[in-house]
TORTIZA-181040 format. One line per 8 residues: number of its first residue (from 0); for each residue z, x, y of N, C-alpha, C. Coordinates in Angstrom, 3 decimals, decimal comma. Layout:
BEGIN
NUM	Z X Y Z X Y Z X Y; ... .
END
This chain:
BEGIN
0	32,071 80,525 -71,510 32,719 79,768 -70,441 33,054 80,670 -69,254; 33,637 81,729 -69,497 34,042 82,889 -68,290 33,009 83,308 -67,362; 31,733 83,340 -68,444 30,378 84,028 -68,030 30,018 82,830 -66,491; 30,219 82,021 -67,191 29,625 80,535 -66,257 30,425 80,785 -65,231; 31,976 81,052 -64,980 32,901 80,651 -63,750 32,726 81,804 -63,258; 32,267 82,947 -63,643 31,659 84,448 -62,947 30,183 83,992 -62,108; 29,533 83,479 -63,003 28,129 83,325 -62,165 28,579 82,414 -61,121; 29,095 81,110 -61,316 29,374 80,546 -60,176 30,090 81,360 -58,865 .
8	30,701 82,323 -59,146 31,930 82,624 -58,069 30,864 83,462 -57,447; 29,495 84,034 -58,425 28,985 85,183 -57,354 28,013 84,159 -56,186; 27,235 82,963 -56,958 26,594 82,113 -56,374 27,493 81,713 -54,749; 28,429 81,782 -55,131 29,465 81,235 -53,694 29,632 82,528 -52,973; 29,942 83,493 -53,468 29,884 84,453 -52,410 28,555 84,799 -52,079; 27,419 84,548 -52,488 26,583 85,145 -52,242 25,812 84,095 -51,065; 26,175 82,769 -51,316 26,153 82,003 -49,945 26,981 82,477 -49,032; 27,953 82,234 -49,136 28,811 82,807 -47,754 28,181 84,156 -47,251 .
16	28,223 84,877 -48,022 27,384 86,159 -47,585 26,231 86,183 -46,605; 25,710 85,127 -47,034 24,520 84,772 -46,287 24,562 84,294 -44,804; 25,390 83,297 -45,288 26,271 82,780 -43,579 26,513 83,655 -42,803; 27,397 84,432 -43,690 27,800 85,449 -42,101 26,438 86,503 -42,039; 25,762 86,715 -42,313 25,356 87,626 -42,054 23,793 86,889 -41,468; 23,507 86,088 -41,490 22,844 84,963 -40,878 23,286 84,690 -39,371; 24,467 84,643 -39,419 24,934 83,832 -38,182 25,393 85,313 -37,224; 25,717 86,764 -37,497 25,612 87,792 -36,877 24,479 87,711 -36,351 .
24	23,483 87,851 -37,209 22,064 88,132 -36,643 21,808 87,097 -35,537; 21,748 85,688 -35,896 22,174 84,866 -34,738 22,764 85,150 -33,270; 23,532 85,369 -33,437 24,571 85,659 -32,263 23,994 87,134 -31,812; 23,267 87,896 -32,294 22,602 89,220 -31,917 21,958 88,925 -31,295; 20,573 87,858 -31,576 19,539 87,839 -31,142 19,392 86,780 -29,910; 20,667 86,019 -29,810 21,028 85,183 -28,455 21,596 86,310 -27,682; 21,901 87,367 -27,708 23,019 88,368 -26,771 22,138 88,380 -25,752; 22,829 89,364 -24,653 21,874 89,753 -23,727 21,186 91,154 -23,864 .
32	21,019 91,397 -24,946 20,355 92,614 -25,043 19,220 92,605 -25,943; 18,785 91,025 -25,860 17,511 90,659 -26,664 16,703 89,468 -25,423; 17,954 89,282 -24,333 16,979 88,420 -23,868 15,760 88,730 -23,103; 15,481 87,521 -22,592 13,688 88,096 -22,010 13,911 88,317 -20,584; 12,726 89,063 -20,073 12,727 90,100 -18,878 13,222 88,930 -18,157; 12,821 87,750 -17,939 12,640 87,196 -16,823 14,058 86,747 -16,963; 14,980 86,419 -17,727 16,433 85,949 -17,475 17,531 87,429 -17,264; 16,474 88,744 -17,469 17,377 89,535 -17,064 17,695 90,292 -15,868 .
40	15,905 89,785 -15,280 15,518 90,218 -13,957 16,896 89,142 -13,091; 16,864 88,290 -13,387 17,969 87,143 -12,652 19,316 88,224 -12,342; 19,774 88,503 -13,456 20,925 89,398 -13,553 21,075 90,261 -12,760; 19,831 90,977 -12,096 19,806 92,205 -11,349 19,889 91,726 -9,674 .
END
C-alpha cells in the first residue's frame, strides 16, 4: 500500500516538474533574446 502512495506522489511531482520546467523553457524562447532579426531590427 505505501509502495503505491510513493509511486503516486513521484508521478505528481514528476508532472509538475514538467510544468515548470516546460513553461521556463517557454517563457525563454518567447524572450527577446530568441526573437527574430526582423522584430529586433524594430528595436534598434
Amino acid at each position: 500500500m505505501s509502495e503505491k502512495i510513493v509511486q503516486l506522489i513521484e508521478e505528481v511531482m514528476k508532472g509538475q516538474i514538467r510544468e515548470l520546467v516546460g513553461g521556463n523553457v517557454e517563457k525563454t524562447l518567447n524572450g527577446s533574446s530568441f526573437q527574430s532579426p526582423c522584430k529586433l531590427k524594430k528595436l534598434t
